[in-house]
N, C-alpha and C positions, 0 to 999 in steps of 0.2 A: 421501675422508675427510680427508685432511690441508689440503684447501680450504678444506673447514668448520672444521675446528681454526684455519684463521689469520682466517677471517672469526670467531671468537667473542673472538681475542684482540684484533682489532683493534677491534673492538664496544668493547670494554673500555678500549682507549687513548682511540676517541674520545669515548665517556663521560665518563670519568674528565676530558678535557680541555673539555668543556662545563662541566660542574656545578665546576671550577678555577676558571672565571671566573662563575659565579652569585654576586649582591652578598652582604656581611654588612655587616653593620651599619657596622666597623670592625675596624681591625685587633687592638683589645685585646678587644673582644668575640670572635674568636675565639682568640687565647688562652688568656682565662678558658672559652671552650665548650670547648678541646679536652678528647674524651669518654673521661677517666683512667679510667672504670668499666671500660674493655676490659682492665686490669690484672684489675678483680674479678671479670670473666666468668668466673674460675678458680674463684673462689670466692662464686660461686653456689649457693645449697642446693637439692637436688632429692631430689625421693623414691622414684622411680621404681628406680632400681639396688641400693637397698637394703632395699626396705620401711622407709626411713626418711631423714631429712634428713639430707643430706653434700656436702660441697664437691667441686663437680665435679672439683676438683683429687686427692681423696683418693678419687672413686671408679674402680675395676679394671676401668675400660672408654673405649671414648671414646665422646664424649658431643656431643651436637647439640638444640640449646635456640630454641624457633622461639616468639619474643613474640607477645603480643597486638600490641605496635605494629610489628613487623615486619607481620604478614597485616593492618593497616592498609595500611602503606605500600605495600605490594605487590599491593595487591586484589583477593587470594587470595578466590576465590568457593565454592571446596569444601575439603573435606579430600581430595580427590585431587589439586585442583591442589597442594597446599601441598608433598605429600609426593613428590610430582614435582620438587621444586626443592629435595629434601633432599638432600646430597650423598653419593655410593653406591649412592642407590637409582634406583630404573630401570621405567617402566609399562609393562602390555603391557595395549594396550586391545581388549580379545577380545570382539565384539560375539555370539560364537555360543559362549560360556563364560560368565565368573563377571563380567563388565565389567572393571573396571579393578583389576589385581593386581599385587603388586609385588616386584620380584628386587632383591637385595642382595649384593654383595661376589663377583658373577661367576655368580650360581646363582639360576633362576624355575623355579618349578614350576607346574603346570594347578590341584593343592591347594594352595589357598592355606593353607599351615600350620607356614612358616617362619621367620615373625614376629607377635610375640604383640602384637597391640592391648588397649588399657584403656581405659577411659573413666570417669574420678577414681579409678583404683586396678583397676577389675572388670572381668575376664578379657572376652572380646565374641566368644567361640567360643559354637557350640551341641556337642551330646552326639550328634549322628546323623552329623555328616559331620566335626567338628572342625575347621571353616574358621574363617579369619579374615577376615573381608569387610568393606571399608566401608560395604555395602549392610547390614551390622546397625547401624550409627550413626550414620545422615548428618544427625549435627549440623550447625546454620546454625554459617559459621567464626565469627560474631559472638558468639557465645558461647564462645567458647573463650579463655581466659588465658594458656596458652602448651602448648605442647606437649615431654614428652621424650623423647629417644630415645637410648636405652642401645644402641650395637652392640657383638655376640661371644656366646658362649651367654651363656644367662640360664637353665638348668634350674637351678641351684642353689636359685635363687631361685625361681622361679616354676615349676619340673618341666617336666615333656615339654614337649616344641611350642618351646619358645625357642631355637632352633637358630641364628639372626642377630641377637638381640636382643630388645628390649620399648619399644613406643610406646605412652604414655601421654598422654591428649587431657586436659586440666584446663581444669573450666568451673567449680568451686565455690572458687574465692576470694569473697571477703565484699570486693564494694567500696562496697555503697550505693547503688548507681548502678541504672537501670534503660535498654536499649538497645532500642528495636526499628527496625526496616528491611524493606526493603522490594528486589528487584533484578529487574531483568528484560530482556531477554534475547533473542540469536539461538535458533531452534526454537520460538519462544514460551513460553521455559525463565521461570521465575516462583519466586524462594524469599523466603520470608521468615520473620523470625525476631526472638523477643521475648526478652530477657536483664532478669529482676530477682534483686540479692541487696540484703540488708540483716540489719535484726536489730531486735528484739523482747523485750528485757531479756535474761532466758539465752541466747534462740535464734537460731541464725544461721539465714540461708536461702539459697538460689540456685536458680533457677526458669530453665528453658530451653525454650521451645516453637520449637517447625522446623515448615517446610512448603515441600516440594520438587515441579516439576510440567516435564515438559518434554516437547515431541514427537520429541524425538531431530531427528539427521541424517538428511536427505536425498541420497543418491546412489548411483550407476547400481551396480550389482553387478558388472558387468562391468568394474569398476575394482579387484575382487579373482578373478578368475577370467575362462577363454578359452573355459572349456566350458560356457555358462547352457544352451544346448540338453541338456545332461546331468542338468539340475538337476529335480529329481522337483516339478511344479507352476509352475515358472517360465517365462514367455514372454513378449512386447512389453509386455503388459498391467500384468505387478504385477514388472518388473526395475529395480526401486529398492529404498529402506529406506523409503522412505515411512510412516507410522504404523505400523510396524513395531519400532521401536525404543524408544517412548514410555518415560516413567518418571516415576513419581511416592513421595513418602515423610514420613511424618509421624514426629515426633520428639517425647520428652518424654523432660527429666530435672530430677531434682528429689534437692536434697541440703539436711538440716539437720542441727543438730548445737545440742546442749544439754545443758551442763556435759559431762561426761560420753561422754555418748552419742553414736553419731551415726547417721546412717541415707542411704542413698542410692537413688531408683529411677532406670532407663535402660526404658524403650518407645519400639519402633522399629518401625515396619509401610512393609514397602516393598515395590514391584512395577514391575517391570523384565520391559523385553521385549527379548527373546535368539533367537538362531537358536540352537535345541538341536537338534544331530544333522542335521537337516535345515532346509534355507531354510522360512521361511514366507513362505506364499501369500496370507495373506489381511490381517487384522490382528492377528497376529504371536503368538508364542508368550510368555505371560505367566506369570513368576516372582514369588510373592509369598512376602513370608519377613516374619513377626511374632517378636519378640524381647522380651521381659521379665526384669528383673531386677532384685530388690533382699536391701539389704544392711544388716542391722542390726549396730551393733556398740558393745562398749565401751573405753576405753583409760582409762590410769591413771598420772600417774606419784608411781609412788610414795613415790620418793625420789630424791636427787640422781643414786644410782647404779642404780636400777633402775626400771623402767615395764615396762609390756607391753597388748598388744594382741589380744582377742578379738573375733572376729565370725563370724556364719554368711549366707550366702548363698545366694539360692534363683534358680534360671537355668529359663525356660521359651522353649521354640523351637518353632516350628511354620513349613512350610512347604507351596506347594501349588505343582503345575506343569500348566499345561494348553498343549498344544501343539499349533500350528497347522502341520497338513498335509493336503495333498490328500487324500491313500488312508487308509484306516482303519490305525491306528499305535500311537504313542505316546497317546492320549488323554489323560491324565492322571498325575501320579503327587504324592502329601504323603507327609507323614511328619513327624514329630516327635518331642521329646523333652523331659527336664528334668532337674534335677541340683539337689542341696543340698550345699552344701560349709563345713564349719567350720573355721577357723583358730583358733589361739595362738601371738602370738608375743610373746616375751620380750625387752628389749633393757638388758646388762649392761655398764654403764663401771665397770670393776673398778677402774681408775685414768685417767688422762690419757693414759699413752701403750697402754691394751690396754682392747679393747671387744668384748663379743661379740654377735652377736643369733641366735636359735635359734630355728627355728615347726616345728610340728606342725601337719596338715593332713590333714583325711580328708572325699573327697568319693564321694560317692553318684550315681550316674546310673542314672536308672531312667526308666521311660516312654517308652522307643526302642521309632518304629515305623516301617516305611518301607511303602508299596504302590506299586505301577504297574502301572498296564491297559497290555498291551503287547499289544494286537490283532492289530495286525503281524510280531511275532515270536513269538506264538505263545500268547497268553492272559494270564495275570497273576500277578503274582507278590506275594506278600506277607511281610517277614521281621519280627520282632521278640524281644527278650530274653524268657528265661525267668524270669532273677534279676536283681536288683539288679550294678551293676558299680559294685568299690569301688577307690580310691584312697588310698592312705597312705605319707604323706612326711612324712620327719623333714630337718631342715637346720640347719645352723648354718654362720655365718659370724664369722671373727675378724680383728679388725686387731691388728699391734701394732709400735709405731712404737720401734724403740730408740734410734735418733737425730731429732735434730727436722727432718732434711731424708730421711729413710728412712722409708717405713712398707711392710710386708709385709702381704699381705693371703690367708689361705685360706679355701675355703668347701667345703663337701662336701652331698652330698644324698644319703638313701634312700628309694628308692620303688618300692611294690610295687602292682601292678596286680593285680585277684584275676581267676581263673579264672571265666567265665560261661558258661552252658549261651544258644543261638540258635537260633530256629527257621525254617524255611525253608519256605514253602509254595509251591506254584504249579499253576496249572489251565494246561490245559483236563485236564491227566494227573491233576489232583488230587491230588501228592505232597507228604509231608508228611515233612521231615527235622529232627533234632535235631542239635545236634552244639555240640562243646566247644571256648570258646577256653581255653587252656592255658598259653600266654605268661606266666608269672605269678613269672618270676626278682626276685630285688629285686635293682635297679639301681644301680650303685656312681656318683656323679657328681662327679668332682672338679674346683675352679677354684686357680686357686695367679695372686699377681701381686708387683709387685716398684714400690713409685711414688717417686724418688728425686726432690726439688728440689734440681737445680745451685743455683740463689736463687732465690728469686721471681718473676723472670722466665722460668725455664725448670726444664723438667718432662718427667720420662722415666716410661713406664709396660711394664712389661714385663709380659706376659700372657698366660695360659692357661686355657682353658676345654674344658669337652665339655658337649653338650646332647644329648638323644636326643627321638625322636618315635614314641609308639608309632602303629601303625593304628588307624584310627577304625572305626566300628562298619559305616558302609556300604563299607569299604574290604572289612572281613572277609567282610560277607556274600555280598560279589560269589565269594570264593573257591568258597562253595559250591555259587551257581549252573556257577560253570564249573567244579566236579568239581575242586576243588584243597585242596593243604593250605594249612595259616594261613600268614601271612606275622606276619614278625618286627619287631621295633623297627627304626628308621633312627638314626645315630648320627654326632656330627661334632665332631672334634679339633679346634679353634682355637689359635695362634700368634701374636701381636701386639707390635708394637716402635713407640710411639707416643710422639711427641714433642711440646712445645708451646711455642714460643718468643714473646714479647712482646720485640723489637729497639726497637720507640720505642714512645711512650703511645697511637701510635693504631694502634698495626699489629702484629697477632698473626697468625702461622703455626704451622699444625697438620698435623702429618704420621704416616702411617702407612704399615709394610710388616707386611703378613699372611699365612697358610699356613694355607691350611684343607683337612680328610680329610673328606671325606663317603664314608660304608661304609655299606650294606647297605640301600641308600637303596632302596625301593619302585617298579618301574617296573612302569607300567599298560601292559597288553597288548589289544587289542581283534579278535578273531575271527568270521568267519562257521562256526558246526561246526553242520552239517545244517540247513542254514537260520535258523539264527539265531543273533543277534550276542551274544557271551559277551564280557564284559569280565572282564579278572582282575589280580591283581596277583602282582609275584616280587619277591623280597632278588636282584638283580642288579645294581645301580647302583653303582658307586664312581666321586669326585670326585675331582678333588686343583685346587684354587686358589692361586692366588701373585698379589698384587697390591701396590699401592701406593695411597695418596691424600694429597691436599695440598691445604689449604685457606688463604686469607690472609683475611684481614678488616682493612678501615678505617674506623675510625670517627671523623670528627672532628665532635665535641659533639655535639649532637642533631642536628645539619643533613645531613650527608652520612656514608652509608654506603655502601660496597662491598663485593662479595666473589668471590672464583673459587677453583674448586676446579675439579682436575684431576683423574683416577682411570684407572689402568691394570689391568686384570684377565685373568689367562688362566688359564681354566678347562679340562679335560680329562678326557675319557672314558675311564676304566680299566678298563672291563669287559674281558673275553677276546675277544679280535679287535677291540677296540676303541681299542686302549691310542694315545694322545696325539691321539685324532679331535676334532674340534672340537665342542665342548659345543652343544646346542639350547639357543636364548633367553640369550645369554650375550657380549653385546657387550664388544669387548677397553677401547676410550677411553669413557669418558664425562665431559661439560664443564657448569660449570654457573656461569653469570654474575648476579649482582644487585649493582644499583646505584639509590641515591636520593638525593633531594635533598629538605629539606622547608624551604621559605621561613618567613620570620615570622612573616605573615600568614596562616597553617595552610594555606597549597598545597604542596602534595607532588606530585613527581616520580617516577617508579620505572620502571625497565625490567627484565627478566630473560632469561638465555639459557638453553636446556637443547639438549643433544648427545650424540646416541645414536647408536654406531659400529653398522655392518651386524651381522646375528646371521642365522644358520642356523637349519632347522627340525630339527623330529624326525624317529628313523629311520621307516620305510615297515615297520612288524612284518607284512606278506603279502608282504614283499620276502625272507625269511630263505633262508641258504646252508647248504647241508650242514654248515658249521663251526660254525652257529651266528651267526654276522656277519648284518648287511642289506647289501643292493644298492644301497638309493638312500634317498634322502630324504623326506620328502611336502613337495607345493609348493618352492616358492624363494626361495634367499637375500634377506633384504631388503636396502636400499640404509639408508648412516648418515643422518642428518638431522640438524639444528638448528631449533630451533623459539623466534621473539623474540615475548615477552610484554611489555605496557605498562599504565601506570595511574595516572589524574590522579584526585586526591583531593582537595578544598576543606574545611576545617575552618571548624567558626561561621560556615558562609555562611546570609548575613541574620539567623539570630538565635545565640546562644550553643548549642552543642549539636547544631546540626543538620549534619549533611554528607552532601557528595554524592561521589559518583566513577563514573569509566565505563574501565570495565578491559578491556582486549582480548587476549585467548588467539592463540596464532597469527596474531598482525598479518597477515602476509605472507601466508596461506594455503598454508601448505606442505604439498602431500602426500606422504604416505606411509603403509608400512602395517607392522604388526607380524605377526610370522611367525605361521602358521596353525596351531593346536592340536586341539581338538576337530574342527573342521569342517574335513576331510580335501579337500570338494570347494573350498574357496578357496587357489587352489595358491600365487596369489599373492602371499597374506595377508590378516589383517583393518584396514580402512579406520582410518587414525589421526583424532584429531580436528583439524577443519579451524578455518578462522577464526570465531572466539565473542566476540560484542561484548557485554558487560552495564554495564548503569546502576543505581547503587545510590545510594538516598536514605535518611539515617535520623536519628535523632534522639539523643542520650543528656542523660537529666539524672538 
């Protein structure tokens, strides 16, 4: 580990000592470029933290702002790679689960449902499982304006599920402009993608069409596993990934806005092939998840001191799973759902130094169904709602600044989850059960912060938050197949001492130390009882994390940026018999390097590092001890790794407008692999991704 830690610093020295000597113009031309905006990076407006525009200086969290000319410079090809090079966060690329999912601030889970995605504002969870997947919006990055990302709870603001924050993907800025492109790629990976906005006397527009197509990775299986002879359908013949992995996704979003009004749709249809449960034999198990959603709404300002905000939204999910194995099994399993949800939200500047803003929110899910033919264990099963399942939250947030370098910031939330009747069917016995979720306390949620400027150049934020997550609806049902009672909300104390110093015009450092409780956190249990496999969930889980991070950035004028951040994290397992074990999925260092350089002549330079210290797996729950404790682990420890990304970019080559670039993921080809999850038989782990070469041609006018 500490190899790779001085191989990423010294990455960094000899970088930095290249692009020193890259020509400019002259020496007064870089004095007039040195890039003084790194003063206003503080005082940038974002909407994300607030449900409204605020200087990332004055919002109660920290904050991480990823440009459109940044995923230029950087030739960021997805929104997984981008968010791979965010600093804090951390991907586990699980080819036999959910693909590519992501841990923050010491803590990953298999449900992805501890950081909340949006996409111009709207939530990008469905109503059956409550995940947050980038497989529901794999927008082309080319569309994208910038992205933010708020870390520390966010229930306040946005209720359950914001346990580390709120990532917000922004494609509807109005530039005029129209982009499309074209990239293609190792695996015979293929995306492309058209971006037009403009306007039409009242009406603004922005138009986004995607198309993603790829054969996946190829390689040996036996480079995550010792035991392929164990493997139910595997032999010489099909021990690869071979067309096994494919994946393809079509994307459309579309936002206008006229006087008044505005309106926004997200459809997303995507299908991903996964090893579920067991390896596939043939051409591979296929996951397809369609997403819909739009959102009408209107806003007002009234007057200088008051405005507000109404909209209702309507969320449709559908999903279908067909699985490839030998023996008769898993065949198939969908499900779906859908949800209406209205907001009001109010926003009062009573004066200059005190503002409140306040929403009311009540959402509807109704139309949860889930089936699986489960031939194999035992016939099929089918669950779905009786009643409508309601949510209703009130919130309000206040600032009030009594000095002009003090502002105090609280926020509070309630929100009550209503009681639902679920029904539970399953053959070949033909039983038919009812039963009550009852969970239905209203939920106290409080945020309190403290953001003092020493001056303008330095800035302290003192911070507290809780988020809670209740269970989703297929979390609950499983209780009933395995004969359990409901399982409770998961909840998590946040602590934060965040700092922000700007020492010269082109060099800002950001630092933070954090304490985070995670309580009654949900762990998934999976059983053989009389021949078949029962999954269930328990309130077992207690966390407690203590970490650090440090970030510098340099930017001088438009031409050369840098940046490295550091991050220290130690996670622990509090359960009973568990108390200070080393967390699953929860690497202690992680490093994260970007550096560029962009000539006159619109050539751009760019390289990146990312560095992920070893992480342990989950306990073995068939391992358990009279005390209650496990024995051993499933599979093993992985090894840390470093992973160097690069990318030449040419602007206005041959005519105005046109550029190319060819961008390389894992130069080096470094392997390794992420600890094993679902898929118990890869002891070794799942296959990280190796070296990805893509070429990107496109046009903007």
């Amino acid at each position: 580990m500490r190899n790779n830690m001085l191989i990423l610093l010294k990455y960094l020295v000899f970088v930095c000592m290249i692009f020193a000597y890259c020509p400019c113009s002259n020496a007064q031309d870089l004095e007039d470029l040195v890039f003084k905006s790194i003063e206003e990076l503080i005082e940038i407006e974002i909407y994300t933290a607030g449900k409204k525009e605020e200087k990332v200086s004055d919002i109660p969290a920290s904050v991480v702002i990823i440009t459109s000319e940044e995923i230029k410079r950087y030739g960021y090809t997805s929104i997984q790679e981008i968010l791979k090079n965010v600093p804090g966060l951390y991907a586990i690329d699980d080819i036999a689960s959910y693909g590519t999912t992501f841990g923050v601030r010491g803590f990953w889970t298999g449900n992805p449902r501890n950081i909340i995605f949006l996409l111009n504002g709207i939530k990008q969870n469905d109503s059956l499982f409550n995940f947050y997947l980038t497989q529901h919006f794999n927008i082309p990055v080319e569309a994208i304006d910038r992205i933010e990302i708020v870390r520390g709870p966010m229930s306040v603001i946005y209720g359950e599920g914001a346990f580390f924050g709120a990532i917000n993907i922004i494609t509807d800025k109005i530039s005029e402009k129209t982009v499309i492109s074209t990239k293609y790629g190792s695996h015979n990976t293929v995306r492309t993608a058209l971006k037009s906005s403009g306007k039409e006397g009242n009406l603004d527009y922005a138009i986004t069409v995607g198309y993603y197509n790829t054969d996946g990775p190829n390689e040996p299986i036996d480079k995550m596993t010792n035991n392929i002879e164990k493997l139910e359908g595997i032999n010489h013949t099909n021990n690869t990934t071979n067309n096994r992995l494919e994946n393809k996704s079509k994307h459309l979003n579309l936002s206008l806005n006229h006087d008044h009004f505005y309106s926004k749709i997200n459809f997303n249809d995507s299908t991903d092939e996964k090893y579920i449960m067991y390896p596939s034999y043939s051409d591979g198990s296929s996951y397809n998840r369609r997403n819909f959603r739009f959102k009408l709404g209107y806003k007002k300002q009234v007057s200088d001191r008051f405005k507000y905000d109404i909209s209702v939204t309507y969320h449709k999910y559908y999903m279908h799973l067909d699985s490839d194995w030998e023996s008769p099994g898993l065949n198939y399993t969908q499900g779906e759902s859908s949800a209406y949800e209205t907001e009001l939200l109010t926003y009062f500047d009573f004066s200059e130094s005190f503002d409140v803003t306040t929403g009311f929110c009540v959402k509807k899910d109704n139309g949860i169904y889930y089936y699986a033919n489960l031939d194999k264990f035992g016939g099929a099963l089918k669950d779905s709602v009786k009643d409508s399942l309601f949510t209703s939250s009130l919130f309000t947030q206040a600032r009030y600044t009594p000095y002009d370098n003090l502002k105090l910031v609280a926020g509070m939330r309630f929100e009550k989850f209503s009681k639902y009747n679920y029904i539970h069917y399953q053959k070949p016995a033909n039983t038919k059960e009812t039963r009550m979720y009852d969970q239905d306390n209203i939920e106290f949620i409080p945020r309190l912060a403290a953001i003092y400027s020493i001056n303008q150049k330095n800035n302290i934020k003192i911070l507290y938050g809780k988020a809670i997550s209740r269970p989703s609806f297929f979390q609950v049902r499983e209780q009933v197949y395995a004969q359990r009672a409901n399982i409770e909300r998961e909840f998590i104390h946040s602590f934060e001492l965040n700092y922000t110093t700007i020492p010269f015009d082109c060099l800002s450092i950001s630092s933070s130390v954090f304490y985070n409780i995670l309580d009654n956190l949900i762990v998934r249990t999976a059983e053989i009882q009389q021949g078949k496999l029962v999954v269930y969930g328990s309130n077992a889980g207690k966390i407690i994390t203590k970490g650090m991070e440090c970030t510098g950035q340099l930017r001088i004028a438009n031409r050369f940026h840098a940046e490295l951040s550091l991050v220290y994290q130690e996670s622990k397992d509090q359960r009973d018999f568990f108390n200070d074990t080393e967390l699953p999925y929860s690497p202690r260092f992680l490093g994260y390097l970007k550096a560029s350089y962009k000539f006159q002549n619109g050539l751009s330079l760019a390289i990146t590092g990312n560095y992920i210290d070893e992480m342990e797996t989950k306990w073995d729950e068939t391992s358990i001890n009279a005390n209650g404790s496990y024995e051993r682990r499933i599979g093993l420890k992985t090894d840390d790794y470093l992973i160097l990304s690069a990318n030449v970019r040419l602007d206005d080559f041959i005519r105005n407008g046109l550029f190319v670039s060819i961008h390389g993921s894992n130069i080096f080809d470094k392997q390794y692999l992420h600890p094993c999850n679902y898929a118990n038989y890869f002891e070794k782990g799942s296959i990280g991704q190796g070296r990805l070469l893509m070429m990107t041609m496109g046009l903007e006018f």
